[in-house]
C-alpha positions in Angstrom: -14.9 16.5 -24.9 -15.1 15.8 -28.4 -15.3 18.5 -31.1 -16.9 18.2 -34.7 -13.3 18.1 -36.1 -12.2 14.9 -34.0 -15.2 12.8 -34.8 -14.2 10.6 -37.5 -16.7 11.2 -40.9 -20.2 9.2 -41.3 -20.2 5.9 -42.9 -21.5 5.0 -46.3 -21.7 1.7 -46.6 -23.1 -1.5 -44.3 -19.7 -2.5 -44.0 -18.1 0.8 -42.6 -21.3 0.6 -40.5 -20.9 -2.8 -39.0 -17.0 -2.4 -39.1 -18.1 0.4 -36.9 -20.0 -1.0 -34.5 -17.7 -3.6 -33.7 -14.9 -1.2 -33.0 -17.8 0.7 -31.0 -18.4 -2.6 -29.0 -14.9 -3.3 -28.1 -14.2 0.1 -26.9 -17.5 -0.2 -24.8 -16.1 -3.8 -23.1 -13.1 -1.9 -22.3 -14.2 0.4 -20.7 -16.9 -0.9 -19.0 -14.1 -3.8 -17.6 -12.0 -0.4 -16.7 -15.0 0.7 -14.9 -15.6 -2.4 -13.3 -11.5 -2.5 -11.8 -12.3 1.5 -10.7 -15.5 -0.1 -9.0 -13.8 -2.8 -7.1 -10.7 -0.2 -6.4 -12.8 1.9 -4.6 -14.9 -0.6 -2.8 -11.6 -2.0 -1.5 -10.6 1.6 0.0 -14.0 1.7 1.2 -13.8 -1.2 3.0 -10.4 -0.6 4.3 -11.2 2.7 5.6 -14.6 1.4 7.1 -12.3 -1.2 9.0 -9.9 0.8 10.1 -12.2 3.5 11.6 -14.0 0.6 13.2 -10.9 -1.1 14.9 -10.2 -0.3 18.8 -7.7 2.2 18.6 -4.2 1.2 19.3 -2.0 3.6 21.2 0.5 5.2 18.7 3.9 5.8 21.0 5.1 8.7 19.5 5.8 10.1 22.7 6.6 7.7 25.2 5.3 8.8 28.1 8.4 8.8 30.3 9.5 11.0 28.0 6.9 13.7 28.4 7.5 14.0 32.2 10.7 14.5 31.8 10.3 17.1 29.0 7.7 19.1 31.4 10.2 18.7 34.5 12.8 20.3 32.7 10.2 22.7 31.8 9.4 23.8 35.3 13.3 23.3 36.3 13.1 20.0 38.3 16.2 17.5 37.9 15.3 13.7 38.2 
């Protein structure tokens, strides 16, 4: 947010005016191309995400499954 103090002070002359606007225009490119790399960013995560929700889920092996029966035989005290 910009206060009264940080604004710089009003032109008088066509030069400071068109000096001006040409610093005014090559801040707007550059941030409008900053803009435009924010844009494509989040399309890319978009379209990641939309894939990965979209793709057959794959098993995730965490816990084998061997492993689990053993785990709940201990549990209820039988030995393999």
């Amino acid at each position: 947010m910009l206060s009264a103090n940080s604004l710089p002070p009003p032109p008088s002359s066509t030069i400071e005016l068109v000096e001006e606007n040409d610093r005014l225009r090559k801040e707007n490119r550059k941030l409008a191309n900053e803009v435009s790399k924010m844009k494509n960013l989040c399309n890319n995560i978009f379209f990641l995400m939309y894939e990965y929700a979209n793709t057959a889920p794959q098993a995730l092996e965490l816990m084998p499954a061997r492993q689990v029966f053993e785990e709940e035989e201990e549990e209820i005290g039988v030995k393999a």
